[in-house]
N, C-alpha and C positions, 0 to 999 in steps of 0.2 A: 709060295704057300707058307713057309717057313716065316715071314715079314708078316705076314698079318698075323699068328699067333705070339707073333715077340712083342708087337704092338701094348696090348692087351695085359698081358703079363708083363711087362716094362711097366708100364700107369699102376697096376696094383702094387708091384712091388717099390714103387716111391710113394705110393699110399700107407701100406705098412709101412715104410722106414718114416713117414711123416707122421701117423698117429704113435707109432713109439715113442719119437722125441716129444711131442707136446704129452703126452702121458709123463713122461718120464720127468719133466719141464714143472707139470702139475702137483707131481708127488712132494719134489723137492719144494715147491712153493709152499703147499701144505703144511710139508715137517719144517720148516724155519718157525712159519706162524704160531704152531701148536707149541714149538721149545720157549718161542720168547713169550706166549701167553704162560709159559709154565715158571721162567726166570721170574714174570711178574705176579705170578701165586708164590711163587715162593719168596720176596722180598716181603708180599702183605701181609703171608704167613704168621710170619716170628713175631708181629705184634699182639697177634693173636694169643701167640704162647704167653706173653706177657700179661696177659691180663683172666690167666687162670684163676679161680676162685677153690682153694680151699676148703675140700670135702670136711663134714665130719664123720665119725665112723665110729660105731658103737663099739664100746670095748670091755664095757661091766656095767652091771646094775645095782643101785642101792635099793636095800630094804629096810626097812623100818619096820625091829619086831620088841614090841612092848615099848621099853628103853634104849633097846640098844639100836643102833646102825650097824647092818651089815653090806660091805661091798663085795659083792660077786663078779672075779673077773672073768671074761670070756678070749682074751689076748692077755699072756704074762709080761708081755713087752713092757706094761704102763706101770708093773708093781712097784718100779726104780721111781717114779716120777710122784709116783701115791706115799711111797713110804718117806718120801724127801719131800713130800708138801707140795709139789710143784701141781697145785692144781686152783682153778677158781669157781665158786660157787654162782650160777645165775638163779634171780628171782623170776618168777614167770607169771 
């Protein structure tokens, strides 16, 4: 009586141990693919970075009152580059 329930319970229990390995089989197959698809985002990456475009970013405003020019800054950072000329006028 004892033989025919080990029967039963032997076949499932090498069921489990076979669906754990192929699971387990699976998982690592998976994570190799996802790391090398990620070494090759990040090789394509950094060309990416390379070819940033340079914001502009408002820093002051001119006015024009009667004769005179006045520049209003909103960032004190640019007063060093204003008061040393380092700037250039566009026509538009």
């Amino acid at each position: 009586m004892t033989l025919d329930l080990l029967i039963p319970f032997g076949i499932l229990l090498i069921l489990v141990i076979y669906l754990i390995y192929t699971r387990n089989s699976f998982e690592k197959n998976i994570v190799n693919m996802y790391e090398e698809k990620f070494e090759q985002w990040k090789e394509n990456s950094n060309s990416n970075e390379e070819n940033k475009k340079v914001c502009k970013e408002l820093v002051g405003i001119i006015y024009k009152e009667e004769y005179n020019i006045t520049v209003e800054l909103m960032d004190e950072s640019v007063r060093r580059n204003l008061q040393q000329g380092k700037y250039k006028i566009k026509d538009k």
